[in-house]
Residue frames relative to the residue before (quaternion, step in Angstrom):
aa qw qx qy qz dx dy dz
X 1.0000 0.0000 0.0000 0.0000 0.00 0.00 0.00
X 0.4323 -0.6938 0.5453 0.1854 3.31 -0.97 0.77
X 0.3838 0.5861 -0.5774 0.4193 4.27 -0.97 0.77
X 0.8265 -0.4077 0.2777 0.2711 2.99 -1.73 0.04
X 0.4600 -0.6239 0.4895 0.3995 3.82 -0.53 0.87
X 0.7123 0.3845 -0.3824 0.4455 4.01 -0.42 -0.21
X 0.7302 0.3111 -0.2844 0.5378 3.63 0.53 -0.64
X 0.3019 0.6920 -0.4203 0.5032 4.00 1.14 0.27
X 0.8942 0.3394 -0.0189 0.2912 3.00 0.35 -1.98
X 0.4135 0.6929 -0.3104 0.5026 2.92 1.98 -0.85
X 0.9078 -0.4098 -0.0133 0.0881 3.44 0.86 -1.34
X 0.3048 -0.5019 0.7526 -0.2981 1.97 -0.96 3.21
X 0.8129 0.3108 -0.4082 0.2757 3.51 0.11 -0.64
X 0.4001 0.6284 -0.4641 0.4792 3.78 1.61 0.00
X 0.7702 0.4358 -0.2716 0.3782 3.30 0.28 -1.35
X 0.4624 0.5154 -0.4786 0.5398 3.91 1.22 -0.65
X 0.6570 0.4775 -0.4584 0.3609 3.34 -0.26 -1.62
X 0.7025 0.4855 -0.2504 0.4563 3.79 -0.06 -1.45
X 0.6959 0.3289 -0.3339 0.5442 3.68 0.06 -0.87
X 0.6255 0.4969 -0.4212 0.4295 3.75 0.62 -0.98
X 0.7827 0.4539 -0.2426 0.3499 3.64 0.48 -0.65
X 0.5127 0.6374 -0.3388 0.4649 3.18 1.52 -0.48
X 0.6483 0.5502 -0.3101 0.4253 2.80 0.84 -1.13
X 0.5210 0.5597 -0.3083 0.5659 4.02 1.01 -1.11
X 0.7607 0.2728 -0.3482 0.4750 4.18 0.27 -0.58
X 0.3652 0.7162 -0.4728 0.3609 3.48 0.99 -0.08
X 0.6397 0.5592 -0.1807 0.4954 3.55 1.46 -0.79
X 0.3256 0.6039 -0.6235 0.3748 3.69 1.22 0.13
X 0.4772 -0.4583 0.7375 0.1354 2.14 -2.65 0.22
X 0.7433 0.0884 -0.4071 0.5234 3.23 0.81 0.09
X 0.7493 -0.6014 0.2717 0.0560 2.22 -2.00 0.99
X 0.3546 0.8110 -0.1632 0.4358 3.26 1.62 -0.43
X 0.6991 0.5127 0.0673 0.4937 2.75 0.54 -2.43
X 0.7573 0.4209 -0.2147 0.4508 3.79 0.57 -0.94
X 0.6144 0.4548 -0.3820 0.5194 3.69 1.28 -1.04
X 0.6205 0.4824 -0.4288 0.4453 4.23 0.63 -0.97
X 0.5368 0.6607 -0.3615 0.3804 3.60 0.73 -0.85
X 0.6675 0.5964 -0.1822 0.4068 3.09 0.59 -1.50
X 0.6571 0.4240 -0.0771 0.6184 3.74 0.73 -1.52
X 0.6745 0.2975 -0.3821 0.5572 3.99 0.29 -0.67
X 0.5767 0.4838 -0.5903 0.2914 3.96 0.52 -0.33
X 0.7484 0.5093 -0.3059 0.2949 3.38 0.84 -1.55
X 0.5188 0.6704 -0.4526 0.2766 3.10 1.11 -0.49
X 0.6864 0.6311 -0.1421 0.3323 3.09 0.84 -1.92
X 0.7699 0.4998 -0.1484 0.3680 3.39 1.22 -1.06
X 0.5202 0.6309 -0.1721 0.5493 2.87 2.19 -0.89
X 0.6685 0.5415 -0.3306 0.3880 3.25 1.22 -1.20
X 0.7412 0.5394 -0.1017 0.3865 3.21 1.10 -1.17
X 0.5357 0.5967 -0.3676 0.4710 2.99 1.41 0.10
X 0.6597 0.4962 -0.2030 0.5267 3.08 1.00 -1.59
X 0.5187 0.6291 -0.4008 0.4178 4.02 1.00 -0.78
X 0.5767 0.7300 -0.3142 0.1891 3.88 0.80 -0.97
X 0.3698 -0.8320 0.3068 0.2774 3.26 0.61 0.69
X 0.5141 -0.7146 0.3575 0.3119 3.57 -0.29 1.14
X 0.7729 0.4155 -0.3385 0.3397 3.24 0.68 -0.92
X 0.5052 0.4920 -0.4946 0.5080 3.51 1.23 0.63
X 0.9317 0.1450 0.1761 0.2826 3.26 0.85 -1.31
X 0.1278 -0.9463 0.2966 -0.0097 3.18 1.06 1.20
X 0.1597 -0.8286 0.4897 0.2193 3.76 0.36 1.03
X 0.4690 -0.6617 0.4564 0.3659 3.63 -1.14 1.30
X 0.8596 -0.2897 0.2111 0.3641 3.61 -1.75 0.64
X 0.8010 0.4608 -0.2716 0.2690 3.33 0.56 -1.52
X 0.4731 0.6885 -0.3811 0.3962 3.59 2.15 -1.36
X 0.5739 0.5822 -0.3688 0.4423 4.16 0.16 -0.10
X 0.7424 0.2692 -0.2130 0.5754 3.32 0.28 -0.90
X 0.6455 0.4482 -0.4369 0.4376 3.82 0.53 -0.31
X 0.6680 0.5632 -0.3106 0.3745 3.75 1.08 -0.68
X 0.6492 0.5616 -0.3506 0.3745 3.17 1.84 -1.07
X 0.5659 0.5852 -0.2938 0.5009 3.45 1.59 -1.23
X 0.7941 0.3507 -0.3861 0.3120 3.46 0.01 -0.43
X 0.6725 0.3469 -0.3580 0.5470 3.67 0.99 -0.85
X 0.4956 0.4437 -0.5740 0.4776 4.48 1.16 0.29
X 0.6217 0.4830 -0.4471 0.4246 3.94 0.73 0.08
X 0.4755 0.6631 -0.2934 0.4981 3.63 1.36 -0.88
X 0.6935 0.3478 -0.2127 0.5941 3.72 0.41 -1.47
X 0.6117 0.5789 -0.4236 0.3336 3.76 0.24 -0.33
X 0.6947 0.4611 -0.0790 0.5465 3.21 0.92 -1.51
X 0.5983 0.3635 -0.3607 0.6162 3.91 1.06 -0.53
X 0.6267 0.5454 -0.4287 0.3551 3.62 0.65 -0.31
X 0.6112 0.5441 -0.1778 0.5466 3.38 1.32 -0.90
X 0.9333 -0.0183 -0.2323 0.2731 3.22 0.56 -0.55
X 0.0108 0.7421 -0.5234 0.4186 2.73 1.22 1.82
X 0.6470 0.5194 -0.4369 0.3474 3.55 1.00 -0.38
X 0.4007 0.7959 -0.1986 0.4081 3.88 1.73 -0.17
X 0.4972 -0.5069 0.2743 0.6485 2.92 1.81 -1.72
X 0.5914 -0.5085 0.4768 0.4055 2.99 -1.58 0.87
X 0.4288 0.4928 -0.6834 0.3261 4.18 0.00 0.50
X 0.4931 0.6900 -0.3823 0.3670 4.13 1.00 -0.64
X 0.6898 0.5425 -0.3755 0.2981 3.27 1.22 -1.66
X 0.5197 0.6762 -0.4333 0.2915 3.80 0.51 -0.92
X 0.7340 0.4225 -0.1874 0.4976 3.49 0.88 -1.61
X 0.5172 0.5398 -0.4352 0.5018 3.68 0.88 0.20
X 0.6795 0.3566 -0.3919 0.5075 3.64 0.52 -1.18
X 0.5080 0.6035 -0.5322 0.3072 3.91 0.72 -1.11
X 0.7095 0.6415 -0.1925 0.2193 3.25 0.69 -1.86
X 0.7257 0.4329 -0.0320 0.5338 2.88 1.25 -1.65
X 0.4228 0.4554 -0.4968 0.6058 4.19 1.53 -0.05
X 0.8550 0.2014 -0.2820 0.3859 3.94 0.10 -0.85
X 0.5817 0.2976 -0.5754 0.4919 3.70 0.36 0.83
X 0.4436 0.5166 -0.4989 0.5362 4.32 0.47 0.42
X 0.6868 0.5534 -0.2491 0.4000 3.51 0.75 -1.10
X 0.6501 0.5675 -0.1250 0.4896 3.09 1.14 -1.77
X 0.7853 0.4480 -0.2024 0.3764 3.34 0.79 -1.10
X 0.3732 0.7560 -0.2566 0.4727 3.31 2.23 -1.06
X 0.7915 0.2995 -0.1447 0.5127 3.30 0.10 -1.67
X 0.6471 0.5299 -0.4356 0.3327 4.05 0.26 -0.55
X 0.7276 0.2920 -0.2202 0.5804 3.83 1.31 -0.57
X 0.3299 0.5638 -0.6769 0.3393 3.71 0.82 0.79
X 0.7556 -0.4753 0.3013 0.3350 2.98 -1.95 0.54
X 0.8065 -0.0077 -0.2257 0.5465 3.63 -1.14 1.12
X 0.5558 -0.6153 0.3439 0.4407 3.92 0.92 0.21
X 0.0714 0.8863 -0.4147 0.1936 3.45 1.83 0.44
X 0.4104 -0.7101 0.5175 0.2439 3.41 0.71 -0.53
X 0.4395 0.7158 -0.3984 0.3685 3.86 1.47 -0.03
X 0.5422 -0.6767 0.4450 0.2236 3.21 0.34 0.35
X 0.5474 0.7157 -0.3721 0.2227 3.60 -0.81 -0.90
X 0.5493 0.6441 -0.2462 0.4720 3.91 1.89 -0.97
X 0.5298 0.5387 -0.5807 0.3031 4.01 0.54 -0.28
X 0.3651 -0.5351 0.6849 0.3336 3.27 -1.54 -0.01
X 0.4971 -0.7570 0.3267 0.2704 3.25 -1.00 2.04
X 0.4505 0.6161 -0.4836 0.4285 3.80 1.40 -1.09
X 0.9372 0.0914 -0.1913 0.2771 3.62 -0.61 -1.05
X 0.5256 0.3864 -0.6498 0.3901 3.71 1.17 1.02
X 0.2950 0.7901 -0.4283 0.3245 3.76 1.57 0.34
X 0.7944 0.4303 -0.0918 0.4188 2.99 0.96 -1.83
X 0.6564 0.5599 -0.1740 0.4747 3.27 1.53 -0.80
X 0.5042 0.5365 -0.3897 0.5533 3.51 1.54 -0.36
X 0.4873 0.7687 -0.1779 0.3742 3.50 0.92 -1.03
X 0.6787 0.4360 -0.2081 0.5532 3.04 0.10 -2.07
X 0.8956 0.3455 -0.2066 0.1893 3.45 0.01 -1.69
X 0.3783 0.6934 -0.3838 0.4784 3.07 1.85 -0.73
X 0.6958 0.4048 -0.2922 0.5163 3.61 -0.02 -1.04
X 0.7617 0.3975 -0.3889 0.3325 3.49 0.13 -0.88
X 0.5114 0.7440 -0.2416 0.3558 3.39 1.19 -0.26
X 0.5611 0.5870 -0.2661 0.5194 2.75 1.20 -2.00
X 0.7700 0.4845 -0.3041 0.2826 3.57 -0.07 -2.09
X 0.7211 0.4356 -0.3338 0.4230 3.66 0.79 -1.88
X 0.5584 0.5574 -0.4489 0.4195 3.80 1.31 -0.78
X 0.7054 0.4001 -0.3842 0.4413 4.23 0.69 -0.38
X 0.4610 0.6589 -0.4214 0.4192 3.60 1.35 -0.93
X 0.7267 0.6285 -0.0560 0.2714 3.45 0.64 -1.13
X 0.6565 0.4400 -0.3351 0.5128 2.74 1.17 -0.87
X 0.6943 0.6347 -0.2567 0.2218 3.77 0.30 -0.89
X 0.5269 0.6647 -0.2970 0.4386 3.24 1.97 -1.23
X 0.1994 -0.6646 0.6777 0.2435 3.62 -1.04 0.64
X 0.8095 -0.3897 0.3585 0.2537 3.17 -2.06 0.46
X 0.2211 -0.6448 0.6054 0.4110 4.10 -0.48 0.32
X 0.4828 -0.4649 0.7139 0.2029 3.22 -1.58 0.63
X 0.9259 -0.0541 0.0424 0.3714 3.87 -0.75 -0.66
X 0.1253 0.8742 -0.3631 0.2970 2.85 1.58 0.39
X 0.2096 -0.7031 0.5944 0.3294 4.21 -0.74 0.31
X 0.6613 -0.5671 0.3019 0.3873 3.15 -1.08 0.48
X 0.4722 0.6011 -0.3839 0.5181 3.55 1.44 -0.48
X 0.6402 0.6897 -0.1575 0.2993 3.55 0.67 -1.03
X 0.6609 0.6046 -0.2299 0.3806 3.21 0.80 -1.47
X 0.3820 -0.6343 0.6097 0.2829 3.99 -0.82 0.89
X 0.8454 0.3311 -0.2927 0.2999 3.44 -0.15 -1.26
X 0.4971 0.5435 -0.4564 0.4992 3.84 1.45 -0.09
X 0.6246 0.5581 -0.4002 0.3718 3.52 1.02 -0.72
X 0.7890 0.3343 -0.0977 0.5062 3.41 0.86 -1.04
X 0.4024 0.4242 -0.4567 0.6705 3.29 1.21 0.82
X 0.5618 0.6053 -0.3715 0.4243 4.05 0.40 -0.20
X 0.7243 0.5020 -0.0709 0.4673 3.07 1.25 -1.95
X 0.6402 0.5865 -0.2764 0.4120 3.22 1.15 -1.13
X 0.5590 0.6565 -0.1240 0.4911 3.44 1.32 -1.24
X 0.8769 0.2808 -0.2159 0.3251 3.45 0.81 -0.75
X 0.3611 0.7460 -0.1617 0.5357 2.77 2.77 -0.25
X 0.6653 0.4521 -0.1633 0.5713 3.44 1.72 -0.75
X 0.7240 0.3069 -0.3364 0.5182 3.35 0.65 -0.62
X 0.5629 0.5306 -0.5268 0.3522 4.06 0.75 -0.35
X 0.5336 0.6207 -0.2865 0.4979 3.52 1.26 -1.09
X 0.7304 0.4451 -0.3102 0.4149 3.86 0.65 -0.50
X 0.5591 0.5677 -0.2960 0.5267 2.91 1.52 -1.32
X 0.5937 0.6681 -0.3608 0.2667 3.74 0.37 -0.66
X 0.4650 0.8384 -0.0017 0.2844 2.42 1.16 -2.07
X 0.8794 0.2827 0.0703 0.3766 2.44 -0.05 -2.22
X 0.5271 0.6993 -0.3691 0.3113 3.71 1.53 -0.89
């Protein structure tokens, strides 16, 4: 993504943290809790990749199309199991903001990674989507007390402090396209 080098870095290291932590609830006992884990990990890690700031790090031509295929396999599987419940649907749009992204940056000029290619309506709508989703998981949030004995996998309000985090950094990523 193209923007300032410090605020680049700022956030890859959100999106590690998150993906790093997902990974840590992956360890639930429930079962629920471990499959979302799973899908918020890749997100996070994906996000952060793609977050690297170009002007350190310029992914070669081919890294785009591999990002679009893997998070268009991501939306596939959230598409499927969206049929469980509409909680699924979120990770579909995630899925589908980072293959638009993916696809955004692969036809920028010389494949530079500079950003500037989205089509403004749908990173419009997608700022939107997440903006709002923010707003809500940012109010959801506030009420949840702390688990007491809770594992760290475990914990609601780390969970939705995870989400919240990535709701911010797609919204940057937008931004920034």
């Amino acid at each position: 993504m193209h923007g300032p080098v410090p605020q680049g870095w700022l956030l890859v290291a959100l999106c590690a943290a998150t993906g790093a932590y997902c990974v840590l609830r992956m360890r639930s006992q429930v079962e629920e809790q471990r499959r979302a884990a799973g899908g918020e990990a890749l997100m996070g890690f994906g996000m952060a990749a793609m977050a690297v700031p170009a002007a350190v790090f310029t992914p070669p031509a081919w890294a785009w199309p591999v990002y679009a295929a893997v998070f268009g396999a991501a939306a596939l599987h959230a598409l499927w199991s969206a049929r469980a419940g509409a909680h699924h649907l979120h990770h579909l749009v995630g899925a589908v903001a980072m293959v638009y992204m993916a696809v955004a940056m692969a036809v920028s000029p010389h494949g530079s990674g500079h950003g500037g290619s989205g089509i403004p309506l749908v990173t419009g709508a997608l700022l939107l989507y997440f903006t709002g989703y923010v707003l809500l998981s940012g109010v959801r949030l506030v009420p949840v007390p702390a688990g007491g004995g809770l594992a760290w996998g475990d914990r609601p309000e780390l969970a939705r402090a995870c989400r919240l985090s990535m709701g911010i950094a797609m919204v940057a990523m937008l931004l920034t396209l």
